[in-house]
C-alpha positions in Angstrom: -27.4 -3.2 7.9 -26.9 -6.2 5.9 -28.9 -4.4 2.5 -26.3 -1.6 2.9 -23.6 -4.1 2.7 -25.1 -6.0 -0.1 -25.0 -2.7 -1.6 -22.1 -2.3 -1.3 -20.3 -5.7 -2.2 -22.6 -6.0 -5.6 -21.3 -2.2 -6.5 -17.7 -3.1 -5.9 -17.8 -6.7 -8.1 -19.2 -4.4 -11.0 -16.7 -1.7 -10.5 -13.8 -4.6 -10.6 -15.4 -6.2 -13.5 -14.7 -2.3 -15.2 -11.7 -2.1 -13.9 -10.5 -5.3 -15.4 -11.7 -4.5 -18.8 -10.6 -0.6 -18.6 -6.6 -2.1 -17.8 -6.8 -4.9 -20.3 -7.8 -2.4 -22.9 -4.9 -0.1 -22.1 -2.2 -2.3 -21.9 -3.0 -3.0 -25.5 -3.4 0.4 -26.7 0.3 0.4 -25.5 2.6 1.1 -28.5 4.2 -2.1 -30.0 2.8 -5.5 -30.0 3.0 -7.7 -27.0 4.4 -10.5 -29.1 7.4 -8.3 -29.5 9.3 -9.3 -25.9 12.8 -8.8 -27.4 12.8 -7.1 -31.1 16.6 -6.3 -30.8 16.9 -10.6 -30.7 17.8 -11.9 -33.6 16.6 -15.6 -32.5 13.2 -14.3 -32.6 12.3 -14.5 -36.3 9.1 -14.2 -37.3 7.6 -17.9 -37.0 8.8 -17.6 -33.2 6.5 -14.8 -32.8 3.8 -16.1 -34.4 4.2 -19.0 -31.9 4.3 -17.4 -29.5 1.0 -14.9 -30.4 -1.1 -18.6 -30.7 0.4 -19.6 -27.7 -0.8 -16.5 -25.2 -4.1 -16.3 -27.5 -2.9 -12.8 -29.2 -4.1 -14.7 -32.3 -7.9 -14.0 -31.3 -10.1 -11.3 -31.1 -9.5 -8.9 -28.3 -12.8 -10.2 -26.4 -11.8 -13.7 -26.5 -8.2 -12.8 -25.4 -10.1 -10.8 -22.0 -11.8 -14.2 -21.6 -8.9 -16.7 -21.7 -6.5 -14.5 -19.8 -8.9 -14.4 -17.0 -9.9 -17.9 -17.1 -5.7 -18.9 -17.4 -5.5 -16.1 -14.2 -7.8 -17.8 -11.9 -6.7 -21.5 -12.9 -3.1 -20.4 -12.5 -2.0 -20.7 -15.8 -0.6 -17.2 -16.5 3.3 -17.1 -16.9 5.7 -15.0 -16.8 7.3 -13.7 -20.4 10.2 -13.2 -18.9 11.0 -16.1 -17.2 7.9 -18.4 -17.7 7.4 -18.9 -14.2 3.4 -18.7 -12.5 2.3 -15.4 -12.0 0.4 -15.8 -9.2 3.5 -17.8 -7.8 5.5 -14.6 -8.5 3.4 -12.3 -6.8 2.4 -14.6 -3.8 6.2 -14.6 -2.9 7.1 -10.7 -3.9 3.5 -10.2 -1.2 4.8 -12.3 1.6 8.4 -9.8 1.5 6.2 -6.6 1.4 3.9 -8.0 3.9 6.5 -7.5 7.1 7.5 -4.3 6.0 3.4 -3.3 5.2 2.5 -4.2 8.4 5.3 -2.8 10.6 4.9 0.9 8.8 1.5 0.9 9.0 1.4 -0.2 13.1 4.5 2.6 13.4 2.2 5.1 11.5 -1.2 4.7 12.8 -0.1 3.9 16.3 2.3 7.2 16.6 -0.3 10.0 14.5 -3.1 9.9 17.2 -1.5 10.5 20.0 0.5 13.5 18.4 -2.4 14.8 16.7 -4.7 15.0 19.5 -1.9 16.1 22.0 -0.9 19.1 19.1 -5.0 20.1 19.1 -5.7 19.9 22.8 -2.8 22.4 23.3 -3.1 24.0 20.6 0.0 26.4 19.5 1.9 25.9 22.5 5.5 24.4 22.5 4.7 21.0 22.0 2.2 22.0 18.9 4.7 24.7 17.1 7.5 21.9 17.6 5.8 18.7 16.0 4.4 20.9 13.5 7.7 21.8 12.5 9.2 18.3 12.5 6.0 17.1 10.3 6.6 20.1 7.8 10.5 19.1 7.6 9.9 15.5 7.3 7.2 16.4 4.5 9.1 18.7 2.6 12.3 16.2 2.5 12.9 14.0 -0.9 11.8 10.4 0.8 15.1 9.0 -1.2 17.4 11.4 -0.1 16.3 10.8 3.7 17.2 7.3 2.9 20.7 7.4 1.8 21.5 9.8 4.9 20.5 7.1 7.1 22.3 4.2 5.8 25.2 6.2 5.6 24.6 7.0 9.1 23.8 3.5 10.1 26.4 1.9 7.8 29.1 4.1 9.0 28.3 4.8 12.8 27.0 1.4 13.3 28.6 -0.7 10.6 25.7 -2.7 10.1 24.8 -4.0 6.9 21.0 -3.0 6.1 20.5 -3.6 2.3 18.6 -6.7 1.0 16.4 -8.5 3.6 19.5 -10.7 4.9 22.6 -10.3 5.4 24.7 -12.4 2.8 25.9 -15.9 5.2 23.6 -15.9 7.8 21.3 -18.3 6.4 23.8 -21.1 7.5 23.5 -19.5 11.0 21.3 -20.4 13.7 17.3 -19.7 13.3 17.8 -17.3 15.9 20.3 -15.4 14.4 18.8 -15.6 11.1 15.4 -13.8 12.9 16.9 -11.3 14.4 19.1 -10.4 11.3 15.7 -10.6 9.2 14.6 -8.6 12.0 17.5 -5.5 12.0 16.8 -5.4 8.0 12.8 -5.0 8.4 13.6 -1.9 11.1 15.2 0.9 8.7 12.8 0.5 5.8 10.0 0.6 7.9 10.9 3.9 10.6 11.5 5.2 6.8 8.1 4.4 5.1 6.2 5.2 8.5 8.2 8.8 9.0 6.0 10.9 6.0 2.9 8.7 6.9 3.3 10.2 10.6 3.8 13.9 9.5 1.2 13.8 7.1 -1.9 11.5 9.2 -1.0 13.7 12.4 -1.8 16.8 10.6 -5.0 15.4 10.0 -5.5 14.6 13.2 -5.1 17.5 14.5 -7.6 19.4 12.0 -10.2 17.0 12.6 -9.8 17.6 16.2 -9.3 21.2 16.7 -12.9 21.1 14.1 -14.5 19.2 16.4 -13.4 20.6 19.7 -15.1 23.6 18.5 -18.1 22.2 18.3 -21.2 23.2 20.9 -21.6 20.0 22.5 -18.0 19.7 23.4 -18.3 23.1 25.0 -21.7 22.2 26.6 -19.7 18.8 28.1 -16.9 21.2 29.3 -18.9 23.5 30.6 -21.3 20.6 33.2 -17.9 19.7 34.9 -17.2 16.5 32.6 -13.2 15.5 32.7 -11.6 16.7 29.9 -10.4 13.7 28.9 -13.4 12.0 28.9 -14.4 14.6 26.9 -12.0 14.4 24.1 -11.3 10.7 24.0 -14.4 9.8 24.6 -16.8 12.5 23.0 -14.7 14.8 20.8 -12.5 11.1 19.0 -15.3 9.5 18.0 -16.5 12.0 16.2 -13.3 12.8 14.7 -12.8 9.1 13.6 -15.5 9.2 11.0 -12.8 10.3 8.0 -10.1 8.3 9.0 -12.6 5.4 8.5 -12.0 5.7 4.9 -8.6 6.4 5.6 -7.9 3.6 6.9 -9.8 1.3 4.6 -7.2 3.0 1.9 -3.9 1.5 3.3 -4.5 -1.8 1.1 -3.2 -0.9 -1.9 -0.1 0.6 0.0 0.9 -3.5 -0.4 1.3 -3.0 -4.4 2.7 0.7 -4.8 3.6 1.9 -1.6 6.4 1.4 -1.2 8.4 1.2 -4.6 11.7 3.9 -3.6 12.2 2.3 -0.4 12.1 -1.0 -1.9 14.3 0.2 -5.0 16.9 1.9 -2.1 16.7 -1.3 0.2 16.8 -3.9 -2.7 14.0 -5.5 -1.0 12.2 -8.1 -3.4 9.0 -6.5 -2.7 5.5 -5.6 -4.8 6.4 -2.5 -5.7 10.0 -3.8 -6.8 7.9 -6.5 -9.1 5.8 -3.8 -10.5 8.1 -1.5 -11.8 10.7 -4.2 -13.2 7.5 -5.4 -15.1 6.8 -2.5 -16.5 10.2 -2.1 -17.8 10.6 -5.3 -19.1 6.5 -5.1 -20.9 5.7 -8.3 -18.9 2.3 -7.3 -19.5 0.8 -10.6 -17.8 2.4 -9.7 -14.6 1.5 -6.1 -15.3 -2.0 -6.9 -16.2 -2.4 -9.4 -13.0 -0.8 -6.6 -10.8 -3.6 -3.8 -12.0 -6.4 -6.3 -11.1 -5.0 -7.3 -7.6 -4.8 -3.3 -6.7 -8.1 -2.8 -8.3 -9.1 -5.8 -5.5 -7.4 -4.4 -2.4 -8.6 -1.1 -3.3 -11.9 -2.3 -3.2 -11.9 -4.9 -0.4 -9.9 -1.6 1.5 -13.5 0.3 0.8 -15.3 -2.5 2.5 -13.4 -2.8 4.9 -14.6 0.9 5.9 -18.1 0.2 4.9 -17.8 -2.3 7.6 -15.8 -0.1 10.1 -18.5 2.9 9.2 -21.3 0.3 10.9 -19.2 -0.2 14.0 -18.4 4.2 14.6 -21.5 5.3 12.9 -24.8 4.0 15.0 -27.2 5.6 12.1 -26.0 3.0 9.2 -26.4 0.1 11.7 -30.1 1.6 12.5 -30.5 1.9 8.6 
């Protein structure tokens, strides 16, 4: 067990160690320079530039640039060329706003698939199977940003509710309890929104995976010696059926960078994704660059995460 995990952790720190040099690379194969933050500017003549190449290194080669950029990265010295603020102080704060609305999503997602899946597969193309297929098809099929507008006009106008932005504007000056429960009522909408395709889509899988292994022999065998069906197919057939959303699972990481960048555009929510996308349009290519190397991490530490999950379902690896 513990050479299949050092397996694994010394092929993920050379797979980052690509990663990072495969992004640095492409962010300057990008057309333009990266000195040229504001061309249209007249204040930035050319011995501004040329101050501003020695001071981000763009002076040296490109090798010596990788190495100083990572060296600033994990001493904290990276800014911002838009507002010379810390990096990692930028994305520190945009990750503790996407964290609540991350976590809540996921819980609503993973927490509401199963138990439609499995119920859709046990009783399989009855009422309760053709219906919830035909919810997870509509929700699938809608435009997630149209889906969102039709329920804050819903909630706005039936309610009359503010739900843009984390907070409602003046409530900061109100009591903490207010102020939680009005952090609170923002969090809600986003997150029934994010978690609505992640239901459609994760139950369908759940129900294949079942109705695959249902069919199996030794489910029919255990049905046929008198064992209760449920003990059958939660404790016999799920297991089983775990095994791919193992990796699955191990995938939601990244969802903290990317996930979530409509909903966050449509909420104005100061998020990750948000952060992302406004550096890309603004060629803050530190943030950028430090934002491609933090996915490249969760997307790894999300892989083993399942490595470690595939030891606790699969006894064979912990046997290895």
């Amino acid at each position: 067990m513990l050479s299949f995990l050092g397996r694994s952790l010394i092929q993920k720190l050379v797979t980052l160690f690509f990663v990072s040099v495969v992004s640095f690379l492409v962010i300057k194969l990008a057309p333009g320079q990266p000195s040229q933050i504001d061309p249209l500017n007249p204040k930035f003549t050319p011995e501004i530039v040329e101050r501003i190449r020695k001071v981000y290194h763009l002076d040296q080669p490109l090798h010596v640039q990788y190495l100083l950029y990572y060296k600033d990265l994990f001493t904290g010295k990276v800014v911002s060329w838009r507002d010379e603020r810390p990096v990692l102080g930028k994305i520190w704060e945009r990750f503790l706003n996407s964290l609540p609305l991350f976590i809540v999503g996921t819980l609503l997602t993973w927490t509401f698939s199963f138990p439609v899946g499995i119920r859709s597969a046990i009783h399989r193309d009855g009422w309760y199977d053709k219906s919830t297929t035909l919810i997870s098809y509509f929700l699938i099929s809608i435009p997630g940003f149209f889906f969102a507008y039709i329920l804050i006009i819903l909630v706005v106008t039936k309610l009359n509710v503010p739900v843009i932005d984390m907070q409602t504007f003046g409530v900061t000056s109100a009591s903490p309890l207010v102020h939680f429960m009005d952090r609170l009522w923002h969090l809600v909408l986003p997150s029934v929104l994010g978690a609505t395709g992640g239901i459609a889509v994760l139950s369908r899988y759940v129900r294949s995976q079942m109705l695959e292994i249902i069919g199996q022999d030794y489910v029919r065998t255990a049905k046929a010696k008198g064992l209760d069906e449920d003990r059958v197919y939660y404790r016999h057939a799920l297991r089983n059926a775990l095994l791919p959303f193992v990796t699955m699972f191990g995938m939601i990481l990244p969802g903290l960078i990317g996930g979530s960048v409509i909903i966050e555009s449509i909420f104005s929510w100061p998020g990750m994704g948000r952060l992302a996308y406004e550096a890309i349009l603004g060629r803050d290519y530190p943030v950028i660059l430090t934002i491609n190397f933090i996915s490249a991490v969760l997307v790894l530490a999300g892989t083993l995460v399942s490595d470690l999950l595939y030891m606790v379902v699969d006894p064979r690896i912990r046997l290895e």
